[in-house]
C-alpha positions as CSV (number, residue, x, y, z in Angstrom):
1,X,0.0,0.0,0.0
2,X,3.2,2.2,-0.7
3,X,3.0,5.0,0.1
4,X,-0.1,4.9,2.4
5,X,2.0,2.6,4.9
6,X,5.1,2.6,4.9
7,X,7.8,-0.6,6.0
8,X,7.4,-1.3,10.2
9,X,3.7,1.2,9.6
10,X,1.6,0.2,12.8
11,X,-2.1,0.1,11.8
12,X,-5.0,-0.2,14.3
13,X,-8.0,-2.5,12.9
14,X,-11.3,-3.1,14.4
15,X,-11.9,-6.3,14.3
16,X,-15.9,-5.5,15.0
17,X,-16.1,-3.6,11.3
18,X,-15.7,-7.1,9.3
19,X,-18.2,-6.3,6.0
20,X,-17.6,-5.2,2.6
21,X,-19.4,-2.1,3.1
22,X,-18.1,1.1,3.7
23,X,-17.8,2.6,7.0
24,X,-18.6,6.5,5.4
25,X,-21.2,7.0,2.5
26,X,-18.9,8.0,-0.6
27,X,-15.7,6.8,0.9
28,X,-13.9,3.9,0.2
29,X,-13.0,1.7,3.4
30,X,-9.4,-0.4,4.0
31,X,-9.9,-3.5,5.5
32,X,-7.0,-6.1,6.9
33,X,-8.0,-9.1,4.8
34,X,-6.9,-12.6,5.8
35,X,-4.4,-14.5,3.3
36,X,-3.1,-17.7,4.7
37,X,-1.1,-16.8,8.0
38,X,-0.9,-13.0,6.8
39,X,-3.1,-9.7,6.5
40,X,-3.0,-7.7,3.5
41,X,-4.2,-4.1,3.7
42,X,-6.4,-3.5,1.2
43,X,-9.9,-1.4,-0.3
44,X,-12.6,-4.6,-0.6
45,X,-16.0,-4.7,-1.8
46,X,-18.1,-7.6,-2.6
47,X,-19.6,-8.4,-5.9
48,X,-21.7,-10.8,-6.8
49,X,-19.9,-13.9,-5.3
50,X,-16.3,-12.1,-5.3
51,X,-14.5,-10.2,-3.0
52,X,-12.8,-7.4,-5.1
53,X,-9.4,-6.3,-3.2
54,X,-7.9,-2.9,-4.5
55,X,-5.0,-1.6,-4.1
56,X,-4.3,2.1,-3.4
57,X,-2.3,2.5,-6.6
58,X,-4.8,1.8,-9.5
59,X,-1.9,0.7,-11.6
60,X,-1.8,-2.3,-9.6
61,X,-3.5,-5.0,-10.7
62,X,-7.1,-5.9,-8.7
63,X,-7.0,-9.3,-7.0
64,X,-10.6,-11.4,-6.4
65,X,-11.1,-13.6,-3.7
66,X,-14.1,-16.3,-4.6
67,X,-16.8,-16.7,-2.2
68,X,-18.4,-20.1,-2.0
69,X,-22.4,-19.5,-1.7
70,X,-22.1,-21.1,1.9
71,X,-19.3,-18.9,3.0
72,X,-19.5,-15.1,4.3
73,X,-16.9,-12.1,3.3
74,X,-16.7,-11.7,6.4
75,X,-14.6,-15.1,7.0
76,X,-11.8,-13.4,4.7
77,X,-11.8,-9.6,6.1
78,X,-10.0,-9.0,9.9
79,X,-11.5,-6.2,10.3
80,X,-11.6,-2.8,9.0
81,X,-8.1,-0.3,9.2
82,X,-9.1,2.9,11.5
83,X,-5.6,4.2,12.1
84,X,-2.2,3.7,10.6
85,X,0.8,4.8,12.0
86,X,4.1,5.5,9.7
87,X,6.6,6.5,12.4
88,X,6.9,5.7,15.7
């Protein structure tokens, strides 16, 4: 998410927030999504039966996560980034 967050960035998630919707109308919202044993830091939404991870830069490409019809978003997304911290 260069250069949003920067190496060692701290960033605060609420773990309560975990939905593809966003948090302020008009906004986009960055959620800590759940990718094997790590979190990526990204802007999700879910359409139709895909999560839709952006990345900051749009000349990155757009990665989908596919959602089983038995499975929630929520299940991928840690919760929603409310604070990020680039030096400490």
């Amino acid at each position: 998410m260069d250069p949003l967050l920067l190496p060692d960035a701290l960033a605060v998630i609420d773990r309560h927030y975990n939905l593809p919707t966003p948090y302020r109308a008009g906004r986009p919202s960055l959620f800590a999504i759940r990718d094997g044993a790590h979190l990526t830091l990204r802007y999700a939404e879910f359409v139709s039966t895909r999560l839709v991870l952006r990345p900051l830069n749009m000349s990155f490409p757009v990665d989908l996560i596919e959602i089983s019809p038995e499975a929630s978003p929520g299940e991928f997304i840690a919760g929603r980034v409310v604070l990020t911290i680039n030096e400490l």
